[in-house]
C-alpha positions as MATLAB code, in Angstrom:
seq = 'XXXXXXXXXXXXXXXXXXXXXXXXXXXXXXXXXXXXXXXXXXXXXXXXXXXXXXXXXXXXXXXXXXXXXXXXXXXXXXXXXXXXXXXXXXXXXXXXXXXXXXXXXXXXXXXXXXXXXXXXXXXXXXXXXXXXXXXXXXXXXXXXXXXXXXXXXXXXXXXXXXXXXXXXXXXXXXXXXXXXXXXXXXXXXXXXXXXXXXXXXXXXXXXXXXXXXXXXXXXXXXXXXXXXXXXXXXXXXXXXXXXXXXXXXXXXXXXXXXXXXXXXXXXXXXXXXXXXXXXXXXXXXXXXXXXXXXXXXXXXXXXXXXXXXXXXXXXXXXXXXXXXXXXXXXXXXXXXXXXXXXXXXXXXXXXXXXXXXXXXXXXXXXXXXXXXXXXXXXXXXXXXXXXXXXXXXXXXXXXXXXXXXXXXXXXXXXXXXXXXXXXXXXXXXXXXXXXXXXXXXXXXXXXXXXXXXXXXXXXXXXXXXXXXXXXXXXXXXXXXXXXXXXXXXXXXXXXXXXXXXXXXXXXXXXXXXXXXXXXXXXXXXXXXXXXXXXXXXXXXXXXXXXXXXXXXXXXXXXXXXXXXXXXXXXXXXXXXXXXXXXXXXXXXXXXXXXXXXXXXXXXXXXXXXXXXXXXXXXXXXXXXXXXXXXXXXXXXXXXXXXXXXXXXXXXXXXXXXXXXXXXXXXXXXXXXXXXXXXXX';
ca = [
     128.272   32.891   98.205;
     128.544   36.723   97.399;
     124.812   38.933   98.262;
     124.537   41.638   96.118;
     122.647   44.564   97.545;
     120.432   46.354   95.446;
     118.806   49.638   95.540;
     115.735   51.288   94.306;
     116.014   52.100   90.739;
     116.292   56.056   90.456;
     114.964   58.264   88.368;
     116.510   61.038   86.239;
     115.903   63.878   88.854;
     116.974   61.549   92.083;
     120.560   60.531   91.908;
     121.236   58.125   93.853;
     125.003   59.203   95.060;
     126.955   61.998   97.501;
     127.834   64.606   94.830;
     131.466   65.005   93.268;
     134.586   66.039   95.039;
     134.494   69.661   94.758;
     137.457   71.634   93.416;
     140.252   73.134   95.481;
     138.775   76.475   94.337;
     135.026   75.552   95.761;
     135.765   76.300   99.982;
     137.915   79.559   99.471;
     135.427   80.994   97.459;
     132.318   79.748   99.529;
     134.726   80.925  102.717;
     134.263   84.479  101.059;
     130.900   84.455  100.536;
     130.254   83.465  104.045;
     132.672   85.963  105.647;
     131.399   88.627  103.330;
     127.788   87.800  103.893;
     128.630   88.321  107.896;
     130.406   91.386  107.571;
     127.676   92.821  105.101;
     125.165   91.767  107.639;
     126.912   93.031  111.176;
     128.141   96.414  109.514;
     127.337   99.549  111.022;
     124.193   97.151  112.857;
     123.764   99.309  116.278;
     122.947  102.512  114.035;
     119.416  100.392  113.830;
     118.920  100.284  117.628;
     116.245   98.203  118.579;
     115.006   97.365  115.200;
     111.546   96.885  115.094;
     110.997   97.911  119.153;
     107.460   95.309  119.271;
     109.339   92.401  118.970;
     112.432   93.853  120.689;
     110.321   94.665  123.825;
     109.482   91.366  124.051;
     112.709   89.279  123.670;
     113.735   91.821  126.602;
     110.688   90.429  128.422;
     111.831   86.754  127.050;
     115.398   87.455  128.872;
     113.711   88.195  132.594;
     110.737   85.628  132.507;
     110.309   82.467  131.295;
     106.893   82.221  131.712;
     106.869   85.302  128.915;
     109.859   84.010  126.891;
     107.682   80.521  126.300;
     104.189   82.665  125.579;
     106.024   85.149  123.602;
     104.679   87.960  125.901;
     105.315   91.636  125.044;
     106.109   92.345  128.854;
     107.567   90.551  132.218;
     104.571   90.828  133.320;
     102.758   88.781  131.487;
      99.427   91.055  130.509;
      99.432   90.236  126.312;
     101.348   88.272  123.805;
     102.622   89.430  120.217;
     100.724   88.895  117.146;
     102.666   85.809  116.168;
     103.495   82.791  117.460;
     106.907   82.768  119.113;
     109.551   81.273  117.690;
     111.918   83.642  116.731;
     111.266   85.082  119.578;
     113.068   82.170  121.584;
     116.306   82.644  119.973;
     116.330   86.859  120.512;
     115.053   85.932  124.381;
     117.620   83.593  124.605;
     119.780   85.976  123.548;
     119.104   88.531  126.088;
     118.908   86.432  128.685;
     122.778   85.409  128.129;
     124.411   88.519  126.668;
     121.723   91.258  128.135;
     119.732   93.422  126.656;
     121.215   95.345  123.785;
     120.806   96.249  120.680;
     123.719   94.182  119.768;
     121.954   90.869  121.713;
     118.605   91.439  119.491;
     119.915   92.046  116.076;
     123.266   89.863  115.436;
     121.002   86.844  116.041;
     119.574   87.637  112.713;
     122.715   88.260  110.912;
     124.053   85.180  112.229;
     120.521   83.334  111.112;
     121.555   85.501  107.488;
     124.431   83.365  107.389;
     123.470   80.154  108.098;
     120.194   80.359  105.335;
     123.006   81.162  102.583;
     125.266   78.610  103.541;
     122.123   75.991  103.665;
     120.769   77.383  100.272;
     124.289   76.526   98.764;
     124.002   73.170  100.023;
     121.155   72.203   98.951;
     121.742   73.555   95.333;
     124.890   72.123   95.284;
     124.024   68.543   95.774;
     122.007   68.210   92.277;
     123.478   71.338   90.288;
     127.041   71.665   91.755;
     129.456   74.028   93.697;
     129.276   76.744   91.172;
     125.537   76.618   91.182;
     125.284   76.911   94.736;
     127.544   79.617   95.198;
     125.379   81.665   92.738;
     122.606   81.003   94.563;
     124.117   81.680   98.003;
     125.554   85.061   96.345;
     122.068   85.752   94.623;
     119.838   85.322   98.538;
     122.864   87.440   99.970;
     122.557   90.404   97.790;
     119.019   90.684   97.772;
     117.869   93.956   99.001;
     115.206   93.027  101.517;
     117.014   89.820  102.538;
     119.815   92.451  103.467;
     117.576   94.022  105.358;
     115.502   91.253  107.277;
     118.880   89.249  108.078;
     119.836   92.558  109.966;
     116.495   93.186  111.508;
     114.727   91.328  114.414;
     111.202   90.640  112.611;
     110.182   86.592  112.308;
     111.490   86.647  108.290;
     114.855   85.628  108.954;
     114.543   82.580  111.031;
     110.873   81.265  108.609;
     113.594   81.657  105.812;
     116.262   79.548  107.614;
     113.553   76.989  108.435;
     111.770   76.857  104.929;
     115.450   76.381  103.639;
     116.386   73.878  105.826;
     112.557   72.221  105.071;
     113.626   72.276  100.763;
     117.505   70.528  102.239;
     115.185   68.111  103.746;
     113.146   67.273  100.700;
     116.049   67.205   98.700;
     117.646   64.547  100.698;
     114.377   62.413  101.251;
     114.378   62.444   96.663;
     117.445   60.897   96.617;
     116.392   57.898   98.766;
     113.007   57.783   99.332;
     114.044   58.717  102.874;
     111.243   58.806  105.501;
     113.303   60.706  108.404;
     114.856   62.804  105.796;
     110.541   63.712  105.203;
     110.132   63.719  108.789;
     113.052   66.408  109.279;
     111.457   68.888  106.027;
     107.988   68.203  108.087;
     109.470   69.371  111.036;
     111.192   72.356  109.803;
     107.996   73.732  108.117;
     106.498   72.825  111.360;
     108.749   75.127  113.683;
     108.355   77.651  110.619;
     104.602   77.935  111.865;
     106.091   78.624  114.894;
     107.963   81.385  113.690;
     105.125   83.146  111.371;
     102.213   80.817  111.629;
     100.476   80.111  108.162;
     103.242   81.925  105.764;
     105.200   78.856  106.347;
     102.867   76.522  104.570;
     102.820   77.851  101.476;
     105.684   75.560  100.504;
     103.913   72.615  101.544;
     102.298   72.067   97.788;
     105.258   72.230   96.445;
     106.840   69.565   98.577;
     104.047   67.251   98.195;
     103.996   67.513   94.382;
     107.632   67.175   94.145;
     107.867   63.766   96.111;
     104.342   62.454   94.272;
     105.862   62.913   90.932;
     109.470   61.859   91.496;
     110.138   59.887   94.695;
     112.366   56.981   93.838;
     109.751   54.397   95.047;
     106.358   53.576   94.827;
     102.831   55.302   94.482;
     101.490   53.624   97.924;
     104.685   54.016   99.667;
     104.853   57.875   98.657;
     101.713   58.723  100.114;
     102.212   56.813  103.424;
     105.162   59.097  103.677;
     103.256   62.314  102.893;
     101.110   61.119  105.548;
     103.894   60.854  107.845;
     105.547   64.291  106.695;
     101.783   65.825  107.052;
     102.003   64.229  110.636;
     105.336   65.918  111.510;
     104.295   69.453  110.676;
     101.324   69.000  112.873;
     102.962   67.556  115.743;
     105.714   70.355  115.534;
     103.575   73.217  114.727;
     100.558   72.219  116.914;
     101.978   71.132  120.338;
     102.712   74.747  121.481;
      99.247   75.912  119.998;
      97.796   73.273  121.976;
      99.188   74.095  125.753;
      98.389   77.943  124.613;
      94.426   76.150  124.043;
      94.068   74.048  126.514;
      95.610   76.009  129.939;
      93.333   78.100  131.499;
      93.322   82.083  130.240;
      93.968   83.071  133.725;
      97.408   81.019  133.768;
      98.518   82.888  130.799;
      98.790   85.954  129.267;
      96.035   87.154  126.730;
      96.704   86.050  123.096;
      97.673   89.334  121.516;
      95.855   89.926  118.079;
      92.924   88.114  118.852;
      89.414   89.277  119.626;
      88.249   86.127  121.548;
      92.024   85.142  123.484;
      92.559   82.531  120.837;
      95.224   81.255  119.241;
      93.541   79.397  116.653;
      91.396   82.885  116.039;
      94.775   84.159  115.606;
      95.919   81.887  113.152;
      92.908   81.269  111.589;
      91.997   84.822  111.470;
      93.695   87.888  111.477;
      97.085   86.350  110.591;
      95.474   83.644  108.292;
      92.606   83.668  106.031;
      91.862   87.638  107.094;
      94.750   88.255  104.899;
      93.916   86.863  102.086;
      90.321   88.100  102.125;
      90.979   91.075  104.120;
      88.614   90.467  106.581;
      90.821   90.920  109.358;
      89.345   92.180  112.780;
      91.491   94.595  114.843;
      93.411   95.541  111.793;
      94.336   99.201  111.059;
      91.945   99.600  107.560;
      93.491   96.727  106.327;
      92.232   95.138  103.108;
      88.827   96.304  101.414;
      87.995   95.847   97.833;
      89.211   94.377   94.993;
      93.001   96.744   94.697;
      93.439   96.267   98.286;
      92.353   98.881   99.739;
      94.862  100.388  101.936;
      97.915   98.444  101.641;
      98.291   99.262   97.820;
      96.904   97.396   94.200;
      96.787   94.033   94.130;
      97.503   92.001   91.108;
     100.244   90.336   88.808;
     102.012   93.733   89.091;
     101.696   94.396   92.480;
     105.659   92.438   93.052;
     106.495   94.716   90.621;
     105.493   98.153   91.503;
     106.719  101.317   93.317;
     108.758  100.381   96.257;
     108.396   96.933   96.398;
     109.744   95.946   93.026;
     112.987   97.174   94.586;
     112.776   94.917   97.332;
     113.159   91.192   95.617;
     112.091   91.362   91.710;
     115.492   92.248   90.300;
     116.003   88.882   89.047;
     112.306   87.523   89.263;
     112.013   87.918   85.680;
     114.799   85.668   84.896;
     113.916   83.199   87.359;
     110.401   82.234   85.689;
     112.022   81.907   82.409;
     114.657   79.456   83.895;
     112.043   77.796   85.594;
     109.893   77.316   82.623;
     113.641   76.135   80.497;
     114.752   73.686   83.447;
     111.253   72.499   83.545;
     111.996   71.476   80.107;
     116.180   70.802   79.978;
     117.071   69.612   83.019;
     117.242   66.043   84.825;
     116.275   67.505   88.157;
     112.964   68.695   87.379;
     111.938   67.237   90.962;
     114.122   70.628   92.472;
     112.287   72.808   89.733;
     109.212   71.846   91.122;
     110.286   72.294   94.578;
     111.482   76.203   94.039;
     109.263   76.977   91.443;
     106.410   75.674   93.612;
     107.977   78.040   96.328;
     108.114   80.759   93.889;
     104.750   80.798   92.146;
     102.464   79.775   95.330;
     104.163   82.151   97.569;
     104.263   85.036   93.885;
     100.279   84.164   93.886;
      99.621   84.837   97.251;
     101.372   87.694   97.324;
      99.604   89.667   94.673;
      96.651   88.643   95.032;
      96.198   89.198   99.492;
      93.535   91.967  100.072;
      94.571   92.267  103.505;
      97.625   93.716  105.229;
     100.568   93.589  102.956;
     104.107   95.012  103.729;
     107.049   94.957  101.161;
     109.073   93.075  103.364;
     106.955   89.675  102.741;
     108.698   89.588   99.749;
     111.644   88.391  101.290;
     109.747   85.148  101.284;
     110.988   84.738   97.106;
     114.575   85.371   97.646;
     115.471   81.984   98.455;
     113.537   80.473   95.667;
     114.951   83.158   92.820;
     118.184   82.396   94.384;
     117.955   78.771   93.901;
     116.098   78.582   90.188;
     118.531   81.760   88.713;
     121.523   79.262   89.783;
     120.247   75.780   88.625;
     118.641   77.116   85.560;
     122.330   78.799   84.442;
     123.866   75.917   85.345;
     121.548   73.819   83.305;
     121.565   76.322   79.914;
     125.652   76.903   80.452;
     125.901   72.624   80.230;
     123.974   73.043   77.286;
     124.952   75.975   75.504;
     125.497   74.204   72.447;
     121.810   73.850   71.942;
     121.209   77.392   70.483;
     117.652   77.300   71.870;
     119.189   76.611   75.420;
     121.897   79.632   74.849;
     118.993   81.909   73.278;
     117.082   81.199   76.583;
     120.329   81.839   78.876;
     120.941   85.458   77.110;
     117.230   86.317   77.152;
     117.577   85.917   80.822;
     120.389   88.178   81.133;
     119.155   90.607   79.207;
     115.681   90.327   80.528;
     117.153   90.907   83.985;
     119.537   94.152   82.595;
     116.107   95.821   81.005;
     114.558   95.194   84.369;
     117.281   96.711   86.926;
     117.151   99.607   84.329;
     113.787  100.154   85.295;
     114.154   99.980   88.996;
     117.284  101.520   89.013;
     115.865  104.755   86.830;
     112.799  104.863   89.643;
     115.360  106.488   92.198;
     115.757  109.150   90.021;
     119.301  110.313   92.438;
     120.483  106.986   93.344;
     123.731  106.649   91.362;
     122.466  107.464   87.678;
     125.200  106.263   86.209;
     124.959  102.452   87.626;
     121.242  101.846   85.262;
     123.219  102.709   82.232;
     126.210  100.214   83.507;
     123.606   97.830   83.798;
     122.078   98.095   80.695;
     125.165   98.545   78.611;
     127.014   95.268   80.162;
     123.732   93.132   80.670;
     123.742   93.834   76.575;
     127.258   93.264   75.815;
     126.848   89.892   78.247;
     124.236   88.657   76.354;
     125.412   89.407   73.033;
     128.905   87.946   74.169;
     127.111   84.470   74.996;
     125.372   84.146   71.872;
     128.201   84.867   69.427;
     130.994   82.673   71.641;
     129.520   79.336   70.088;
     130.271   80.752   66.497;
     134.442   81.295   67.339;
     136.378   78.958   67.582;
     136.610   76.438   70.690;
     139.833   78.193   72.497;
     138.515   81.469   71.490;
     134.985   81.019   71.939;
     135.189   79.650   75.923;
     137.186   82.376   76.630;
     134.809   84.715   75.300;
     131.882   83.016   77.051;
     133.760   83.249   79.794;
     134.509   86.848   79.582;
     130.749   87.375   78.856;
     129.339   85.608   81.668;
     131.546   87.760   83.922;
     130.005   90.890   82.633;
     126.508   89.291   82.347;
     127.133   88.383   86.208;
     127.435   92.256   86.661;
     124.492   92.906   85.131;
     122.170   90.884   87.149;
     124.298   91.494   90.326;
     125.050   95.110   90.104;
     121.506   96.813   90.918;
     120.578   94.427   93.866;
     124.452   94.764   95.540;
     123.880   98.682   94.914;
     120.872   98.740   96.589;
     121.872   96.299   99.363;
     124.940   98.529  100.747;
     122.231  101.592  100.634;
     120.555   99.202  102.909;
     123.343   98.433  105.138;
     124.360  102.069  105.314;
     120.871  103.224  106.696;
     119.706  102.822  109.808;
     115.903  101.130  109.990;
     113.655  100.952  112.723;
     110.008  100.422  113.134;
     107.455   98.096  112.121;
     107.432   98.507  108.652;
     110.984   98.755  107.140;
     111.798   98.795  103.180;
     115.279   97.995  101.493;
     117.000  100.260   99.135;
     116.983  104.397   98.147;
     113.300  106.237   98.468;
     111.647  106.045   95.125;
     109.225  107.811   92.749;
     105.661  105.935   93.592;
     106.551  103.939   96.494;
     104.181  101.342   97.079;
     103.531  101.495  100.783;
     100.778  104.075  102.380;
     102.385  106.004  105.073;
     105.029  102.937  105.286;
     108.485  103.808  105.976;
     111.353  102.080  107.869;
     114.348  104.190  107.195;
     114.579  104.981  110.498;
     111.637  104.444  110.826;
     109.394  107.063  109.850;
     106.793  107.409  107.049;
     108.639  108.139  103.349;
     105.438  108.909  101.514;
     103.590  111.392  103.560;
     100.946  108.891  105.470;
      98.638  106.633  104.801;
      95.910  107.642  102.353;
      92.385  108.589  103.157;
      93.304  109.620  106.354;
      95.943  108.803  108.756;
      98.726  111.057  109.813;
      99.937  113.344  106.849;
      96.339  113.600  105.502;
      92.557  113.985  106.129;
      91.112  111.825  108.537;
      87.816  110.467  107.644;
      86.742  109.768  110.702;
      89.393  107.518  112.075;
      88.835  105.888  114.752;
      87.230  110.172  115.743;
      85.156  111.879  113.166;
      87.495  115.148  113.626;
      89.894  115.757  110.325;
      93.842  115.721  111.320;
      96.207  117.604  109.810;
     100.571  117.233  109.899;
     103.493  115.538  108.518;
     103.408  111.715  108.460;
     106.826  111.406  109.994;
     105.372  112.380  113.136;
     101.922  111.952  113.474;
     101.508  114.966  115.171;
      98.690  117.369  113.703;
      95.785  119.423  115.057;
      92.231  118.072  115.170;
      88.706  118.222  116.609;
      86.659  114.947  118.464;
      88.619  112.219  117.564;
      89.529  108.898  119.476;
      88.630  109.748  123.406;
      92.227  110.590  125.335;
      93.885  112.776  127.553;
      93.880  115.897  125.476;
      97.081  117.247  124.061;
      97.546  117.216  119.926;
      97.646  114.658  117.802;
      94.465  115.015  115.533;
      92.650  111.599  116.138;
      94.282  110.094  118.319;
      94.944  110.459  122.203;
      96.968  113.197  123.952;
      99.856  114.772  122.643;
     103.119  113.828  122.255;
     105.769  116.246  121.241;
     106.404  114.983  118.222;
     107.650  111.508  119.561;
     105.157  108.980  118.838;
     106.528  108.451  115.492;
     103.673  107.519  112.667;
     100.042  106.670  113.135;
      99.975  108.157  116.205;
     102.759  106.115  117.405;
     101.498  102.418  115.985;
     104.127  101.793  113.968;
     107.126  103.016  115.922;
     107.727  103.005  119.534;
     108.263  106.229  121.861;
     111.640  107.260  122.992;
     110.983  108.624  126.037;
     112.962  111.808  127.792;
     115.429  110.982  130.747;
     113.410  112.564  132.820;
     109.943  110.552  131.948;
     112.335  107.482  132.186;
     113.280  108.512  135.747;
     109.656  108.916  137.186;
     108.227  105.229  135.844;
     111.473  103.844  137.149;
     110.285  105.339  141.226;
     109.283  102.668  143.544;
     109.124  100.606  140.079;
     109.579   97.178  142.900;
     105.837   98.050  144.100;
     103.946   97.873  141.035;
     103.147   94.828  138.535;
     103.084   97.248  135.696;
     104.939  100.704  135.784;
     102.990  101.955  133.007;
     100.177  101.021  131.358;
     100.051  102.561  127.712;
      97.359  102.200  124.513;
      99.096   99.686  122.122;
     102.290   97.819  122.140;
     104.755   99.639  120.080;
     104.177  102.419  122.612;
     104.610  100.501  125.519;
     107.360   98.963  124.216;
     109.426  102.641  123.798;
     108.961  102.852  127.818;
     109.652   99.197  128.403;
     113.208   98.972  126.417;
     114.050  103.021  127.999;
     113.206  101.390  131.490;
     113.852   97.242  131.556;
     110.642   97.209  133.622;
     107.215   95.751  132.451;
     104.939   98.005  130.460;
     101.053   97.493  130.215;
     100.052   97.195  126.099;
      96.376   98.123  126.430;
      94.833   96.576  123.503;
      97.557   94.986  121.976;
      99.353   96.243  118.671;
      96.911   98.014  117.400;
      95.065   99.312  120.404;
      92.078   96.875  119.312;
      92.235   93.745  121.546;
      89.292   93.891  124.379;
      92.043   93.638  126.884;
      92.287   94.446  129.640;
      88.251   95.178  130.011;
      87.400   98.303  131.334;
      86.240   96.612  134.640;
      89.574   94.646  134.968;
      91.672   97.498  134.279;
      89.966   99.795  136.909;
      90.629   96.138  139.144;
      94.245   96.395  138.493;
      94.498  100.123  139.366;
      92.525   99.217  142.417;
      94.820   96.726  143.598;
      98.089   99.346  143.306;
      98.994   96.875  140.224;
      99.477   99.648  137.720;
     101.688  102.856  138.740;
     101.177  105.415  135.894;
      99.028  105.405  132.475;
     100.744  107.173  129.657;
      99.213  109.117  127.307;
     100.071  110.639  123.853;
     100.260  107.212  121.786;
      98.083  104.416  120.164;
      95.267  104.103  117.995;
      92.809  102.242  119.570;
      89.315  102.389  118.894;
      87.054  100.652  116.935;
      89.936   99.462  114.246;
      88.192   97.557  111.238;
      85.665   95.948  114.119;
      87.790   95.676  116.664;
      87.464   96.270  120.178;
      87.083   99.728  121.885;
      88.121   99.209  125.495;
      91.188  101.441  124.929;
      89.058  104.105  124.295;
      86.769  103.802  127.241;
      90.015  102.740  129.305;
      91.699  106.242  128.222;
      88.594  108.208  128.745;
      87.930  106.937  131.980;
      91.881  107.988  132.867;
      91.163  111.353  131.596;
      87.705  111.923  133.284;
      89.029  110.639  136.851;
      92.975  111.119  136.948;
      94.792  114.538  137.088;
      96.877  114.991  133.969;
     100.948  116.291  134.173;
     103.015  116.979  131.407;
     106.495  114.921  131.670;
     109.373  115.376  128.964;
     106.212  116.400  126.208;
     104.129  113.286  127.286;
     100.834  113.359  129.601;
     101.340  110.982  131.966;
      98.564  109.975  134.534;
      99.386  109.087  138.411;
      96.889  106.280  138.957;
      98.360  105.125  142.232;
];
């Protein structure tokens, strides 16, 4: 007697099979993409240095404590945590810890994490569209300015990107089948994707949920027992490090940066969660306020769009709604439609319409999606180019996408001038080429379509691959970084990242570069926005010195907003005096907010004291416990010239009343432009 084994029936969108045998052609030419992708992402990658120094300082303190590796500490120490939750920071620490600390150790991490995302997002399109589809998208992700930029820079984007990736492989898989574990594993990787940016990584979740609901190959009751069981898996993985971090006593652990209360679920909930959508977010530096955003630019359906930040990841956005809307309708995978384009619009929503902080490098967060619908939705209109609605749709794309890099392109008014009207001229001839192949004849008309989709493919490549080796050629450092030539209108306020420093002449209404209304002093500041450095009159309490609002004087070397957004680099000499009897102290420094202690921590390799966290605003340490630790010998010297502090959008101003207390009760000395405090 012969048993005959029989599987679920599948649907259109869930085959049921391994894909085809790929052709001989398929491995070279994914080989190249993968070796080019690692060269483009490794080149000239020291020039950077430490990249953005906040997170740097802290996989250096990752590398000589465990204790601050798990917590995701800023220093060895163990006084504060970063603003996130620490994932990424495990691989950088790890990093350190085995190679030392370098700017090498903290940055090919990244590019390596660069590498394996576009090999992933080539798998996963492959299985349902095929090889050439998955090479387009894997070529599309690569090229994409600011994913040029975050796979060569050490901020939490690259490895969220890997994870969310690895989280649509996942669902992919679990469609084919009905799989539970295959669930369980896209669960998990949106879990650890909390771990790596805390809420960002759920804003794929809808889209996974609706995908399986509408076309899981089994049935209605199963599907949402296995939700239930996904749901369970991105709790479990996201919340068992939140809940050690909730449930062990403060004193065991360092303070929970970004928080006002020493919580990570204020954290989450707040300033990194619903505070920037609403822009509510205490602590912040002005973030939010109003209905255009107030500081961190316009929001709205244009805001993806505009200034700077259009350069960043829109080249081929465009084009990627309209093949969402024509797979949506064409194709027999609409289950991997909805899974990207649920990416795309939720993450496109959110986006635009966030009143709090907003940098253009978030937009990173579309690149994998645009990748992934640009490639299937080609692949779907090219199979059907004999539909002349299909083959209209396929050319409108292309020439869609040509208009648009005209427009970006044109926006850097010195940035090759010649490349927008290549663009334009080929995305034409491209589309042109694809509609009038169909009327030739069949040996004549593929080889035209051919020919046409190879000069359409430099239309909608050429401005993103432009802009991309601009990006690899230029150093960036700092906390906010952008991808891409300096254009006409950029979008960010005082934002910056070549190298660190602000492009656009400070933030508005105030900060460095402008007038300050009051912020966090009452005393107006004048200077450039590069530096931060400016006269001005009251002003946030310090130790004297320049710098308009904000305490003591620096030389110049604070970088902008009074040295928030990039760290110090501290003179030889100023390195030579923390580093004295450094074995006798807990802290060798103690400076107002991290990205200036973390300048004197990467200079020195020795723990550095970030009084108030990033922005200055955390109420830690307290007055009374800081005056403790100088008491008990803990803390060596307290460095001046740096931080913002105060009372930041309602945070905390215990790094004011910490500085002023310095000031009133410590003698001040100059040391390499930087007033320095001996408060042993």
């Amino acid at each position: 007697m012969t048993t005959t084994l029989v599987r679920p029936a599948a649907t259109a969108d869930t085959p049921t099979q391994t894909p085809p045998r790929d052709p001989v052609w398929v491995r070279p030419a994914l080989g190249v993409l993968l070796a080019g992708t690692l060269v483009a992402y490794v080149w000239n990658l020291s020039a950077s240095g430490w990249g953005n120094a906040f997170y740097a300082a802290a996989a250096q303190a990752g590398g000589e404590s465990w204790k601050a590796w798990f917590f995701g500490s800023s220093d060895a120490s163990n006084f504060i945590t970063v603003d996130k939750t620490p994932g990424a920071l495990w691989v950088t620490g790890l990093s350190v810890r085995i190679f030392g600390l370098s700017s090498w150790s903290i940055l090919v991490p990244q590019a390596l994490i660069g590498v394996a995302t576009v090999w992933l997002l080539y798998a996963t399109v492959r299985r349902w569209h095929g090889a050439a589809a998955g090479l387009f998208a894997g070529a599309v992700l690569a090229t994409t300015p600011i994913a040029t930029l975050m796979f060569r820079f050490n901020n939490p984007d690259a490895l969220l990107m890997l994870l969310l990736v690895a989280g649509v492989y996942g669902m992919v898989r679990a469609l084919e089948r009905g799989s539970t574990w295959w669930l369980v594993f896209a669960g998990g990787s949106v879990g650890f994707g909390f771990l790596t940016k805390m809420l960002q990584a759920l804003l794929v979740v809808p889209a996974f949920a609706l995908a399986y609901l509408l076309f899981a190959p089994t049935g209605w009751g199963r599907r949402l027992v296995q939700l239930l069981v996904a749901g369970a898996a991105v709790v479990v993985s996201a919340g068992w490090w939140v809940a050690i971090v909730e449930l062990i006593p403060a004193s065991w652990r360092p303070y929970v940066g970004g928080s006002q209360n020493n919580s990570i679920l204020e954290l989450t909930l707040g300033y990194n969660g619903l505070g920037r959508i609403t822009g509510n977010e205490t602590g912040s530096v002005g973030g939010g306020g109003g209905a255009n955003g107030g500081r961190w630019g316009e929001t709205g359906w244009s805001r993806l769009f505009d200034g700077q930040t259009g350069g960043q990841a829109s080249w081929l956005l465009p084009a990627a709604l309209i093949l969402l809307v024509a797979g949506l309708i064409w194709s027999t995978r609409k289950a991997a439609y909805v899974l990207w384009g649920g990416w795309l619009v939720v993450t496109a929503v959110v986006f635009s319409t966030m009143q709090g902080i907003f940098h253009d490098y978030y937009t990173v967060a579309l690149a994998p999606a645009i990748g992934a619908l640009v490639a299937m939705g080609t692949a779907t209109l090219w199979r059907r180019r004999g539909n002349l609605y299909a083959l209209l749709t396929l050319s409108s794309a292309v020439a869609v996408t040509a208009i648009w890099s005209y427009v970006l392109l044109a926006r850097a008014t010195d940035f090759h001038p010649w490349l927008r009207v290549a663009v334009l001229l080929t995305g034409a001839a491209g589309a042109v080429g694809l509609l009038v192949s169909q009327q030739l004849g069949r040996v004549i008309g593929r080889r035209v379509s051919l020919a046409a989709a190879a000069v359409a493919l430099f239309a909608v490549l050429g401005g993103p691959v432009a802009y991309s080796l601009n990006t690899i050629a230029t150093p960036h450092s700092g906390s906010i970084v952008t991808a891409g030539p300096a254009v006409a209108g950029g979008s960010f306020p005082g934002g910056g990242g070549r190298g660190g420093p602000s492009r656009n002449g400070g933030f508005p209404g105030g900060f460095p570069g402008g007038t300050a209304p009051g912020f966090p002093g009452t005393g107006t500041g004048t200077g450039t926005g590069t530096t931060g450095t400016g006269t001005g009159t009251t002003g946030f309490p310090g130790p004297g010195g320049t710098g308009g609002a904000f305490p003591g004087g620096g030389a110049g070397q604070r970088g902008g907003m009074g040295g928030l957004l990039n760290a110090t680099t501290p003179s030889a000499e100023l390195v030579a005096l923390l580093r004295e009897d450094a074995s006798r102290y807990t802290w060798v420094g103690a400076a107002v907010g991290s990205n200036s202690a973390s300048g004197y921590q990467l200079a020195t390799e020795l723990p550095v004291m970030a009084i108030g966290g990033f922005n200055g605003s955390d109420p830690a340490p307290s007055l009374a416990r800081f005056q403790q630790y100088v008491a008990d010998g803990q803390i060596h010297y307290f460095i001046g010239g740096a931080g913002v502090g105060g009372r930041s959008n309602g945070g905390s101003s215990v790094s004011a009343e910490i500085a002023a207390w310095v000031a009133a009760n410590y003698t001040a000395q100059t040391v390499g432009g930087i007033t320095v405090y001996d408060l042993s």
